[in-house]
N, C-alpha and C positions, 0 to 999 in steps of 0.2 A: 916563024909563026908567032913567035912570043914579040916579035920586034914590032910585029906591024898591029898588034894587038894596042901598044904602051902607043902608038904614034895616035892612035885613035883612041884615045883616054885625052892627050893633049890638044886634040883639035879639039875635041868637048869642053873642053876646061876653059880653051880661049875664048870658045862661043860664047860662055856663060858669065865670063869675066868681062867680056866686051857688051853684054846683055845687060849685064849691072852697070857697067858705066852710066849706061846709054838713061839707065833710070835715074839714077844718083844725081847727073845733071839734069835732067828735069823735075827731080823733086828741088834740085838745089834753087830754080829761078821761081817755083811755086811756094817755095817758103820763102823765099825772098819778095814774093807780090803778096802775102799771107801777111806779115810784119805789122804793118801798118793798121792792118784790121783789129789784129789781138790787141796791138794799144788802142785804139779805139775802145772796145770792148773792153777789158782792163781799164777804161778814166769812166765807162756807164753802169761795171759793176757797184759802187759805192750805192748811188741811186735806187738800183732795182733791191738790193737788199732791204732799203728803207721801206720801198715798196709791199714788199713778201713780206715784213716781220710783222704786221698785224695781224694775217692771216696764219701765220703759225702761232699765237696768240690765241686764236677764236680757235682751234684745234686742241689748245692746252685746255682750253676753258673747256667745251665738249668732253675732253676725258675726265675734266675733276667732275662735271656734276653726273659722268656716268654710275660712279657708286652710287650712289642717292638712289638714281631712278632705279639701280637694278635691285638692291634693298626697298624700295616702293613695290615691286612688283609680286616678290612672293607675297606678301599680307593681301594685298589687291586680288591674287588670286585663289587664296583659302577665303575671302570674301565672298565672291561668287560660288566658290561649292560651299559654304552656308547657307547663303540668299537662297538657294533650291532646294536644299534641305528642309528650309525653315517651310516653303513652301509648301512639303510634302507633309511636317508637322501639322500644318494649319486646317488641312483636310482632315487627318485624326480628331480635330478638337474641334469639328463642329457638331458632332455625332453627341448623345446623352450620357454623359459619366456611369449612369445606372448598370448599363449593362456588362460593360467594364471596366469598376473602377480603376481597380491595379492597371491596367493598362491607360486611363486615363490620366492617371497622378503621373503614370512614366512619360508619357505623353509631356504635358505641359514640364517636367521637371526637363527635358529634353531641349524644349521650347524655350526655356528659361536660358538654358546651358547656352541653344545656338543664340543667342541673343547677346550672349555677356559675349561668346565669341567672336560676333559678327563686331560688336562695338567696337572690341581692345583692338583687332584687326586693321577697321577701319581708321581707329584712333595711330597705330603707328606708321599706315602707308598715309595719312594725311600726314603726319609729322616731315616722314623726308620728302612728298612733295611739296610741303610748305619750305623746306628748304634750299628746293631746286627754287622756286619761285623767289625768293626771296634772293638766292645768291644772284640769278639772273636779270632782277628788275638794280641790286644793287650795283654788276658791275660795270668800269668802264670804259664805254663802247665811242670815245673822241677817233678814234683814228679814222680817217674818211676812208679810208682803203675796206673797212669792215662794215661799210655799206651795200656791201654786194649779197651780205647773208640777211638782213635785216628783214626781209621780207619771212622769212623760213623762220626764224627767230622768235616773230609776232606770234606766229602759227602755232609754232612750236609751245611758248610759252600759254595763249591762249587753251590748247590740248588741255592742258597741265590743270590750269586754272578748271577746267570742266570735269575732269578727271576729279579734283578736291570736292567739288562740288556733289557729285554723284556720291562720293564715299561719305562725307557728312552727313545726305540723307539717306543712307544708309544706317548709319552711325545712329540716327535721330528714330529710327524703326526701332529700337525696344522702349523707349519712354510712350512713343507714339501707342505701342503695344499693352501698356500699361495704363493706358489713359480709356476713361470711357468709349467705350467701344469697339478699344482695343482688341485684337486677338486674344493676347494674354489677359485682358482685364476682363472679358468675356467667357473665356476659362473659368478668372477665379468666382467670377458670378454664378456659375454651373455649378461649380465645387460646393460651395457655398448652398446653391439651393440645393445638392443632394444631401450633404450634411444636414441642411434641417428637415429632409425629408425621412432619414436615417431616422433621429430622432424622431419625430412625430410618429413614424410611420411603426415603433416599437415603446412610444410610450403610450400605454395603454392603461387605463382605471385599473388600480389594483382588484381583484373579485372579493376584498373585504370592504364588506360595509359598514360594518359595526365596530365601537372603538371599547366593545365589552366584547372580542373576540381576540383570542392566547395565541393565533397564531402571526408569526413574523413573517412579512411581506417581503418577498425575493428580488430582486432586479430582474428583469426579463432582457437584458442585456449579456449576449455573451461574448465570449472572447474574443473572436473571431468579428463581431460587430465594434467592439471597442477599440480593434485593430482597424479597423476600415477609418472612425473617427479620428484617432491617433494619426493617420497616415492624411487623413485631410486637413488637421490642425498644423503637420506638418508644415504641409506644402505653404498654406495662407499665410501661417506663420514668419514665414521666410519672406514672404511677400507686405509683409504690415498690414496683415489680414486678421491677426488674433480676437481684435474686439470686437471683427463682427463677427466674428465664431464662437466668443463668449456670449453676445448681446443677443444670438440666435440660440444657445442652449441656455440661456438662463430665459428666455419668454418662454418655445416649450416643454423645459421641464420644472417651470414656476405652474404652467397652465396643467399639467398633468398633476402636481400635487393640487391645485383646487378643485380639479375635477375629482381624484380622491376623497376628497373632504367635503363636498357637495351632498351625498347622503348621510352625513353627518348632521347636518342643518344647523350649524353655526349661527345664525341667523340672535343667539343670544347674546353673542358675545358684544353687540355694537349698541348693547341696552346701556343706557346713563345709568349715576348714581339716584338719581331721582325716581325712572323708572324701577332701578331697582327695591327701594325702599319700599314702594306700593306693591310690591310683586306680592302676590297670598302666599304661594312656594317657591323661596328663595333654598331651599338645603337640596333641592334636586336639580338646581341647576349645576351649585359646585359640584355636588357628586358627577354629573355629565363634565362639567368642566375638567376635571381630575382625571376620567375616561381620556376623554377627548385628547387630551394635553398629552396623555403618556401613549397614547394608540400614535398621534402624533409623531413623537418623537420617535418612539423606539420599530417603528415601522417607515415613516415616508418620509422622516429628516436620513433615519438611517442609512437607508438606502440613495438619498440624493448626496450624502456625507461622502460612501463607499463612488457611486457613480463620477463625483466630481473627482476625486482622488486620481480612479482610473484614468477617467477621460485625460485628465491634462497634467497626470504627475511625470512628461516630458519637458511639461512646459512652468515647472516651477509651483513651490508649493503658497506661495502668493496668489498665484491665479486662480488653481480650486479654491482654497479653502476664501479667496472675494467672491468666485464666481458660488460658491455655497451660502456664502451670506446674504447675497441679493438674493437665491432664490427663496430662504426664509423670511425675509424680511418684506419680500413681496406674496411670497405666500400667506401669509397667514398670523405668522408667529406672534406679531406684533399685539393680537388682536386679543391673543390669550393671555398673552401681559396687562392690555389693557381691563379685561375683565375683572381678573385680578385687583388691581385697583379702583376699581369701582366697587368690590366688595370690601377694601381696605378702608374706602372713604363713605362708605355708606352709614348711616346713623349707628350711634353705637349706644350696644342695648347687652345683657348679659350672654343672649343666645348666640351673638356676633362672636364671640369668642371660639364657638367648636365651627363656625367657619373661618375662621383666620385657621386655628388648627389645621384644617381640612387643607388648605387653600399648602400650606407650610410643607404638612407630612408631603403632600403629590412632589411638591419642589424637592423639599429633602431630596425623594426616593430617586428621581431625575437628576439629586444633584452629578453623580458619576456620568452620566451623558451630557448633562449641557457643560460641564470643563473637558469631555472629550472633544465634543462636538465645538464647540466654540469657546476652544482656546485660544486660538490664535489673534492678533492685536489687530485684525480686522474685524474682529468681533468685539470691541469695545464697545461699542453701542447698545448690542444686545447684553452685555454684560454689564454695563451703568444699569441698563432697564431692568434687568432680572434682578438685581442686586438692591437697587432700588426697594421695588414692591418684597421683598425678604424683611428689610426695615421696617417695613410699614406693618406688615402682618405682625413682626416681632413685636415691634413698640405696642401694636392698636392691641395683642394678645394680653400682653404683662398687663399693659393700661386697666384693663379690662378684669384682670385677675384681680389684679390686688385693691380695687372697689368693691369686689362681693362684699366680704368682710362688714366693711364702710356701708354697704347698702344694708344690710343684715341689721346691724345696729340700728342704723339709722330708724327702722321700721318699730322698734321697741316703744316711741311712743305714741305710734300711730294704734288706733281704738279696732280690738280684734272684732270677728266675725258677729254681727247681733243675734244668730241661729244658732252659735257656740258651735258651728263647723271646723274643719279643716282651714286655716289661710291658705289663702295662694301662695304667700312667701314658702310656707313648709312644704306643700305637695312641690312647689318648682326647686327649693336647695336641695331636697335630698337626690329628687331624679340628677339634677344639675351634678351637684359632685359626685355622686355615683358615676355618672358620665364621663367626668372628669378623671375617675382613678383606673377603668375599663382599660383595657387594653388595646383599645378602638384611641385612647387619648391620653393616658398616661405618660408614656414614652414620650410623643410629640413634646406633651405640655412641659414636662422635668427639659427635655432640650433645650425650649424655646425661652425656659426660664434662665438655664445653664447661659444661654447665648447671652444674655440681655442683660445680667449679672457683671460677665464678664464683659462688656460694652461699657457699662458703670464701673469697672474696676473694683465690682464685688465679690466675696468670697462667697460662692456657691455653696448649700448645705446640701446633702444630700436628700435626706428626707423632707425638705423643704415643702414639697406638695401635699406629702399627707401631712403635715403640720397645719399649715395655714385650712384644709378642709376640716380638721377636729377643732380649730377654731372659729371656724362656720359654724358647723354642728351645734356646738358649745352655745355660741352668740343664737343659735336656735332655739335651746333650751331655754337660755335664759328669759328671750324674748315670749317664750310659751309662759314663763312663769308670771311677767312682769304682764301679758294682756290674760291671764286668769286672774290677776288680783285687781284687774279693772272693771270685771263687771260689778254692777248691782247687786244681780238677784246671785246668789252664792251656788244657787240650785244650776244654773247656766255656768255659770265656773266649772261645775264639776263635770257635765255634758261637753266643756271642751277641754277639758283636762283629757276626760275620755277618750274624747273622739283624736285629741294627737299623741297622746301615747301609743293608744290603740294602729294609727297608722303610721306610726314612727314603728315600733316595732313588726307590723308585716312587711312594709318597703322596705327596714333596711336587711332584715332577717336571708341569709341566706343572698347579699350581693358584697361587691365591692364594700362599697361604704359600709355596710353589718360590721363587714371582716376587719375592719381598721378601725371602727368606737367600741370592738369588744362584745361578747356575749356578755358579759356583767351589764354593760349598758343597754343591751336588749331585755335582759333579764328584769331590769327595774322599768325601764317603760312599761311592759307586761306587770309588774309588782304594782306599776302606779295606777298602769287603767282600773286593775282588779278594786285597789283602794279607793280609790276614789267612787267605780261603781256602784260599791257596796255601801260608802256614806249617801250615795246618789237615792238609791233606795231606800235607806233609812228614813232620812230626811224628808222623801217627797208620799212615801207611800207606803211606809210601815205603820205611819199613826190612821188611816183610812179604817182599817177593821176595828181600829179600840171605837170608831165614833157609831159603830152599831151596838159594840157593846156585847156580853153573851149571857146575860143574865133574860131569866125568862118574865119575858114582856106582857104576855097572858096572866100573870099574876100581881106585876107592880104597875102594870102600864095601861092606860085605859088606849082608845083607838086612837085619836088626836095624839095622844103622846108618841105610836108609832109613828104614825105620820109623821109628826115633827121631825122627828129622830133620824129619818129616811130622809126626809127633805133637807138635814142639813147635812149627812153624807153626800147627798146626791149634789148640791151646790161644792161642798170642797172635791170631790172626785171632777166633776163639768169645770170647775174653776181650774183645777189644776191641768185638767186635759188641754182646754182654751189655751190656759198661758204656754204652755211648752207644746202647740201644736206647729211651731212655727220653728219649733228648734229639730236637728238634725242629728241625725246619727249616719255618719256617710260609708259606713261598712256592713253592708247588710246584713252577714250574718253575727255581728256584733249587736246591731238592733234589733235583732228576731231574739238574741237572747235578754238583750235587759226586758223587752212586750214581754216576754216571756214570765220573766222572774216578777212584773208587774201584775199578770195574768196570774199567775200563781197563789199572790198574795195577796190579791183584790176581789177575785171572781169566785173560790171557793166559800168566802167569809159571805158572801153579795147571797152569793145561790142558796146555802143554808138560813140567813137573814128571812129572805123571801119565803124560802120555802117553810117556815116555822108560823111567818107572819104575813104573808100573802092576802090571807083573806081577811085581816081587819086592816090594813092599806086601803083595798080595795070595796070594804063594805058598804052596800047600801049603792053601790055604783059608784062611788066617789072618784072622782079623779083626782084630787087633791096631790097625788104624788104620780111621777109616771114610774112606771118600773121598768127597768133592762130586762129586755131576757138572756142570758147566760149567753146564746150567739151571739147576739148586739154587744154585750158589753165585751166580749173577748175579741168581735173584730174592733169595736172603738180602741181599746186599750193595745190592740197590734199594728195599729195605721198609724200609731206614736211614731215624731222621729223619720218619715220618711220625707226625701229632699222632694221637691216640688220638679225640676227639674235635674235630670243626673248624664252626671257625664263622668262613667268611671275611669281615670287616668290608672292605665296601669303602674303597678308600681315598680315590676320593672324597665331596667334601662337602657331604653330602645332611641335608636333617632327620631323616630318618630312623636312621641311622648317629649323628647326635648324642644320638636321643631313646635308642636304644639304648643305648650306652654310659652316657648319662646314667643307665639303671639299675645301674650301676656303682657311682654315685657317693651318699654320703650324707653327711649334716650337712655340714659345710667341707670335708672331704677329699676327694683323689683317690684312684682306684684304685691297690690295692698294685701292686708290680712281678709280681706274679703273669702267667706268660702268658696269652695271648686264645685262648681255646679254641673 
């Protein structure tokens, strides 16, 4: 079994061994007719390689510029989800800021954002397809074999070239949007008009009208408003929109301070010096001006000071405190300077001087607001000009002081009053430096002298002011003495001796000026009028009753002799009434007493006269003498001495009694000696 198994393993083995042969030789005569081919083949390989290697070439080149285009393509496509974005933005921002802001300002802030990132995007996928394009047009393409892509190539690079194109004016879409008309520039035009609607729409006329009312005007701006401005100054800001966010809050809230100022009626302030000068009452306009200037300040500069601070102390303190100077400058302020000056430069006359005063003390009091207010070296301008007109008050003040003096004198040889009244000199020095030492002008004037001193590089005295006014005074006295010794008639000497001791001692009695020449020196003006009135009388009207005489006339005197006798009293009594009817006593009840002490001494001697000798005057009818009756002659003798026309100047020291007089007074000089009528 096993035998015939192995016999049959061997006939298999043969088959498959004679099977191969049978192939072996026919592969042998087919590689043997194969030979000739492979060398063939083998002498055309060199050829076809030439062939193929520019095409593996153009393969190389395709994968170098695949980097490029596949870094082109992410930027390309966060492009496109901007583009639609921006799009959805654009709807937001056509709608009115008003309603909501905050959402508005994030709006456009957004707008802005997708803008800058649409740009830089578009700017780096044009970079690397400027690359592709660029490596493609440069490289080189001689081998004719690489004319089979050339068509694809064109294509290809054409794409490219469209593709750059699209993303430039993409790129070109925020400038575009910036520009009139723009999206975004139409934005900031909205912004912009609700910002000045903000404003207008909360500046409103303060409810004071008056610049003699104590209360301080408030901002009607709150926090929450100032936040909304803030956040629109923002935005513009950022955009090169600041100055017309300054040029729109400096119109209305230049236009809201005139409108404050409107019931004010300023309307003075743009009067000329010439104008000025003819003005009847010039002391009430500085007192308004002094109002005005400090209602001003401390009310609707304060509050545009405080408002600009707010508004745009994000945006640098250069910009409020320019944008605060324009709106003073255009408001108004200028105007109040310039008045100022015109009362600097106005004619200068004695009374000018408690307006410079006036004009000085308002500045003074202001000076802590206007170095708050306009310290800053944008405010140089208004600081030259205030600075300025300080000079000019100072200088035209001193100027003006130190001439009293000089005018006082000067008047010494000018011819006193011909009624032996009061001069005008006297009734204006005393009010005048009373005025002067008040407490209304004291202070001011010792300043303004301290200032002007030290400008001269002189040493300031303290009591300076009341020296040089008891130098007036003095120069008053003296000139009192020098035009009593100029009249004539000796009897009118002593009528003005009278009448200016007399009101030299009620005016200064009991003021200023009393309290600084002394009770001694009131004392003797009082001592002097006494003295003098009592020779007054001696002299004019104590020899009257010897010329009746009182010896009894019935006995030595026939009728004719009384007559006579009467006839020639009544001629010195008429003679002497005549000549002093024309002279004055300007203090009433100073005059009711000298009529008096005239009446006294006249009318009892008259009445007994008569009544002893009445009826041989009268005898026979005679008219020969007329005779007084005791009423007549006591009103004739009390109608002595009264002014013809009066004008009592009080003798205290009031503004008004200075501005008065002050119409007295013109260029440098004082009122003649002339009396006050």
């Amino acid at each position: 079994m096993a035998d015939t198994d192995s016999f049959q393993n061997l006939v298999a083995a043969r088959t498959l061994l004679r099977t191969s042969l049978e192939k072996s030789i026919t592969l042998a005569s087919a590689l043997e007719k194969t030979g000739p081919r492979l060398e063939e083949i083998k002498q055309r390989l060199p050829s076809l390689e030439a062939a193929v290697h520019p095409l593996r070439a153009w393969k190389w080149c395709i994968s170098a510029v695949g980097g490029h285009i596949s870094r082109a393509v992410g930027p390309a496509t966060a492009v496109l989800k901007v583009f639609d974005a921006i799009h959805g933005l654009e709807k937001s921002l056509r709608r009115d800021p008003s309603s909501d802001l905050h959402g508005y300002l994030l709006a456009v802030k957004r707008l802005e954002e997708a803008f800058k990132f649409l740009a830089e995007n578009c700017g780096l996928a044009i970079k690397w397809l400027e690359d592709v394009v660029e490596f493609l047009k440069d490289k080189d393409k001689d081998n004719a074999t690489a004319a089979v892509v050339v068509g694809d190539d064109d294509r290809y690079l054409s794409n490219v070239i469209k593709c750059m194109k699209i993303l430039k004016e993409l790129q070109a879409n925020e400038e575009r949007a910036r520009l009139d008309g723009g999206i975004l520039s139409v934005s900031y035009d909205k912004l912009e008009a609700e910002f000045g609607r903000i404003l207008r729409e909360h500046s409103l006329r303060l409810p004071i009208v008056s610049s003699e009312s104590s209360i301080v005007a408030t901002s009607s701006f709150s926090v929450s408003l100032i936040q909304k401005l803030q956040a629109v100054i923002e935005r513009l800001s950022a955009n090169n929109r600041l100055e017309s966010c300054v040029s729109t809050y400096i119109d209305v809230r230049t236009w809201n301070v005139r409108e404050c100022l409107e019931p004010l009626g300023l309307d003075y302030l743009e009067m000329s010096v010439f104008e000025f000068d003819n003005l009847e009452e010039t002391d009430s306009r500085i007192d308004k001006w002094s109002k005005d200037l400090t209602y001003y300040m401390n009310n609707l500069l304060e509050i545009e000071y405080e408002l600009c601070d707010e508004v745009f102390k994000n945006n640098g303190s250069n910009v409020s405190v320019d944008c605060f100077v324009r709106i003073v400058t255009e408001s108004g302020f200028l105007d109040f300077i310039r008045f100022g000056n015109t009362v600097a430069e106005s004619k200068k006359d004695a009374v000018k001087l408690f307006k410079l005063l006036k004009i000085f003390h308002t500045l003074n009091e202001l000076r802590p607001d206007f170095n708050r207010l306009f310290g800053g070296k944008s405010c140089n301008g208004i600081q030259t000009r205030t600075r300025n007109l300080i000079k000019k008050v100072i200088h035209g003040a001193c100027e003006i002081f130190w001439e009293l003096l000089p005018q006082v004198e000067v008047h010494r040889g000018t011819s006193p009053p011909p009624n032996g009244g009061v001069p005008r000199l006297v009734s204006f020095v005393h009010v005048y430096c009373n005025q002067l030492l008040e407490d209304d002008f004291r202070p001011t004037m010792i300043q303004v002298l301290e200032i002007h001193q030290n400008w001269q590089h002189q040493r300031f005295r303290e009591g300076i002011l009341r020296e040089e006014v008891c130098n007036i005074m003095e120069a008053i006295r003296l000139n009192i003495d020098a035009w009593a010794k100029s009249y004539e008639d000796t009897s009118l000497s002593y009528i003005f001796l009278i009448n200016n001791h007399s009101h030299l001692y009620k005016a200064l009695k009991g003021t200023s000026l009393g309290d600084l020449v002394g009770e001694s020196q009131l004392r003797e003006h009082e001592k002097n009028k006494d003295h003098y009135m009592s020779i007054y009388l001696r002299e004019n009207w104590g020899f009257l009753p010897s010329l009746l005489g009182d010896e009894d006339e019935t006995l030595f005197s026939n009728e004719r002799h009384v007559k006579k006798k009467m006839k020639s009293f009544h001629e010195v009594l008429d003679g002497t009434y005549k000549k002093q009817s024309n002279w004055v006593v300007a203090d009433e009840s100073l005059r009711k007493r000298i009529c008096k002490l005239v009446v006294d001494k006249i009318v009892p001697v008259y009445k007994s006269y008569i009544h002893k000798y009445g009826d041989l005057i009268e005898q026979d009818g005679s008219k020969y003498v007329n005779i007084y009756s005791e009423e007549g002659l006591v009103n004739m003798l009390s109608s002595m001495f009264r002014p013809k026309v009066r004008k009592c100047y009080s003798t205290n020291s009031t503004r008004h009694s200075i501005d008065k007089m002050g119409e007295m007074v013109t260029n440098s000089h004082f009122p003649s000696t002339t009396f006050v009528t």
